[in-house]
C-alpha positions, 0 to 999 in steps of 0.5 A, spaced: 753 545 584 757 551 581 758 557 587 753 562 586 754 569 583 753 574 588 751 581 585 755 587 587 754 591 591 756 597 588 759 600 594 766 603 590 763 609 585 766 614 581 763 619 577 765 618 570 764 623 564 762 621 557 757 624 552 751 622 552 745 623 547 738 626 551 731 626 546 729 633 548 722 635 544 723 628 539 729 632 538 737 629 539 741 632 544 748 631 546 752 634 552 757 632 556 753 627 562 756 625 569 755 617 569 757 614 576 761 608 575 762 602 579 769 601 581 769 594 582 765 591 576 764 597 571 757 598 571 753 605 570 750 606 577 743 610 576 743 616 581 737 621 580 741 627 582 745 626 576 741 624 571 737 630 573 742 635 572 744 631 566 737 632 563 737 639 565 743 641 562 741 638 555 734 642 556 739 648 556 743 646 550 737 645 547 734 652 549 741 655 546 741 651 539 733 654 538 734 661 542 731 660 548 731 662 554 735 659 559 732 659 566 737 663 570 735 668 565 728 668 566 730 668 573 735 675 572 729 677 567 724 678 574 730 681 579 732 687 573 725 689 574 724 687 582 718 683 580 715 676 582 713 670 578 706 672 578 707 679 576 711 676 569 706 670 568 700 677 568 705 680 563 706 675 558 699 671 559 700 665 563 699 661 570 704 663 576 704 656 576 708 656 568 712 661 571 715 655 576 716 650 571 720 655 566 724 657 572 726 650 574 728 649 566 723 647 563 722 649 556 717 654 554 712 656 549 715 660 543 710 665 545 712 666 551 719 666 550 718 671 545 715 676 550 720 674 555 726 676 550 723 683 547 721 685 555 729 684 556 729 692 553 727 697 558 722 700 552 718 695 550 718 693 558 715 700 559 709 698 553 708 692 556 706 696 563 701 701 559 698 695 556 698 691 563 697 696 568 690 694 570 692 688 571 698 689 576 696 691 583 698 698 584 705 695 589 707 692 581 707 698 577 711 702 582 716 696 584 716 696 575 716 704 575 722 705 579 727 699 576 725 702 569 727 709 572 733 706 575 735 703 568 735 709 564 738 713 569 744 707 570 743 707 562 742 714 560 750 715 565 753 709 560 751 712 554 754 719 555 761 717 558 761 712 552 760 717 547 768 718 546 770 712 547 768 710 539 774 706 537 771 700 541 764 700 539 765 701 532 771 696 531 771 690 527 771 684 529 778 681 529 783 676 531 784 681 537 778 682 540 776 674 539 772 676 533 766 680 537 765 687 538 766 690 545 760 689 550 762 694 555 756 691 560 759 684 559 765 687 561 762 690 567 759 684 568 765 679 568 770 684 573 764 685 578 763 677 579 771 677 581 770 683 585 764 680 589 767 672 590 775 676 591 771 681 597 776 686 599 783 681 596 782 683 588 788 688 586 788 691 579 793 688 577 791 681 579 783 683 576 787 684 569 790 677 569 784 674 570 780 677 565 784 675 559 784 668 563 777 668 562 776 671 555 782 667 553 778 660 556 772 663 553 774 664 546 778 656 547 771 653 548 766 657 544 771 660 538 770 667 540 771 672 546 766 673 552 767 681 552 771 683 545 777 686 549 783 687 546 789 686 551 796 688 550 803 685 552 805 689 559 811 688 563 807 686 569 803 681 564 797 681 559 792 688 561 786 690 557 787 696 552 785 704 555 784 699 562 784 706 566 779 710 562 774 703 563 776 703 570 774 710 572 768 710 567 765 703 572 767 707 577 762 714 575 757 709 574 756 707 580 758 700 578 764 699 582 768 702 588 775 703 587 779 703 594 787 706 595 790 700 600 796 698 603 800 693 599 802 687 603 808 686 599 812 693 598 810 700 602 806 702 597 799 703 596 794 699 591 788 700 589 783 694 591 776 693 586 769 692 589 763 691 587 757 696 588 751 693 590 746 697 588 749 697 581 743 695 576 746 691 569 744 693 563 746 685 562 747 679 566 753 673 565 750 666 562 751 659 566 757 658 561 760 664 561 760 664 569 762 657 568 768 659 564 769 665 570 767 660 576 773 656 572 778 661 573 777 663 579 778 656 581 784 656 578 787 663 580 782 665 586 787 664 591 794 666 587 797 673 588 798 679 584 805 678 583 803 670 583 799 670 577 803 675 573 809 670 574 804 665 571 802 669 564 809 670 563 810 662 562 804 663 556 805 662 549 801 670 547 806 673 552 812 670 551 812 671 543 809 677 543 813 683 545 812 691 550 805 694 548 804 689 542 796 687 542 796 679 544 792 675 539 786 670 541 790 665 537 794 664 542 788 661 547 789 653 542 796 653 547 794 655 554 793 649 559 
């Protein structure tokens, strides 16, 4: 008799990843999965958290590809007007229970969709809370009122500092802006995000190498730049074009404190970025543009200023470009 086949065990795994087609809505979707593999004979290994999170990451792939909104974005919908799940189902006619699922990355009705992306613009939210009122408890239309007064004003104040600042707003699209006009609130966005997860350590001069990382990155993956900034070749590295009037504007909005510091590294003060908490967007980040930030951070989080400005010397959009040149977005293809 021959020896009896012992099945594996799988007690050795990695987590492999490779492209996999998911059927979303009868529809054929293709993303990037995490596969756990067994090291000693090769063979896939079902684990549900992971087939979880790869079929959620093909429902957002597919919301992106049919203009949907993504859950988080459902989410950050609720948090820019303070309102709770049941609130927003009244609002656009459905169960508090739908609401849940859409949150948890279901994909929704295009009606409901449709409703949720138009209540994104503070006017039409100020429409529908006419229609809606008597609905809404009392406690709901004030929570809604009072965002949408702070909204204006936080809008109303951008508005009016922006008004001499043309030049970005109306520019081209170009090879230096990453062929996307400037979006003032993404940029706004991006820098709180560092400020938020670099509290207290993140010096200008660090903030601005991160940034250009960032829409460099973005641009590599998604042929375009996540804020349309230009930056210049400076002799401390890659800045963002008139950084300090965007700085102090951020500052007069009330989106950022900037705080003098003793610089660890001469006698010198430095000046420190934070983010103000209770700063309303006028626009929130996206999974993949806070996955591409989240990246950077990883990346050069825990560097110094003077560390990062010493790798942005080493990159090709650097190196070739020369003092106050603008830097092309071409120059993304070559960065590791």
């Amino acid at each position: 008799m021959g020896k009896k086949e012992v099945a594996c065990k799988h007690k050795n795994f990695k987590v492999e990843q490779r492209e996999e087609t998911y059927p979303v809505l009868g529809e054929d979707t293709t993303i990037v999965a995490n596969v756990k593999v067994c090291c000693d004979c090769g063979a896939d290994i079902f684990d549900f958290q992971l087939d979880e999170d790869n079929l959620k990451r093909a429902f957002t792939k597919y919301k992106r590809n049919h203009a949907l909104m993504t859950a988080e974005e459902i989410c950050d919908l609720r948090k820019k007007y303070n309102i709770s799940q049941r609130t927003l189902a009244t609002l656009i006619g459905c169960s508090q229970a739908t609401i849940v699922r859409y949150e948890n990355g279901n994909i929704q009705d295009n009606t409901h969709n449709n409703i949720m992306r138009m209540l994104q613009k503070p006017e039409n939210m100020a429409e529908m809370l006419e229609i809606k009122e008597e609905e809404l408890t009392e406690k709901e239309v004030s929570s809604i009122r009072k965002a949408l007064s702070d909204l204006n004003s936080s809008e109303s104040k951008t508005s009016y500092m922006l008004e001499n600042f043309s030049e970005y707003l109306y520019v081209q699209p170009n090879q230096y802006s990453g062929f996307r006009e400037f979006d003032f609130g993404k940029y706004i966005e991006m820098i709180r995000y560092f400020a938020t997860n670099l509290e207290g350590r993140l010096y200008k001069t660090k903030l601005f190498k991160l940034l250009w990382y960032s829409d460099m990155y973005y641009f590599r993956e998604y042929t375009k730049s996540m804020s349309g900034m230009n930056y210049l070749h400076y002799k401390f590295g890659p800045v963002p074009r008139e950084y300090s009037f965007l700085l102090g504007l951020m500052e007069r909005i009330g989106a950022i404190s900037i705080v003098d510091v003793s610089n660890q590294y001469s006698n010198s003060n430095a000046e420190v970025i934070s983010a103000s908490t209770d700063f309303v967007p006028s626009c929130t980040l996206l999974p993949e543009e806070k996955e591409i930030l989240q990246n950077v951070l990883n990346q050069f989080g825990s560097m110094t200023a003077k560390e990062i400005s010493e790798q942005s010397h080493q990159e090709k959009g650097y190196y070739e470009t020369s003092e106050m040149e603008l830097i092309s977005y071409k120059y993304a293809m070559d960065m590791v």
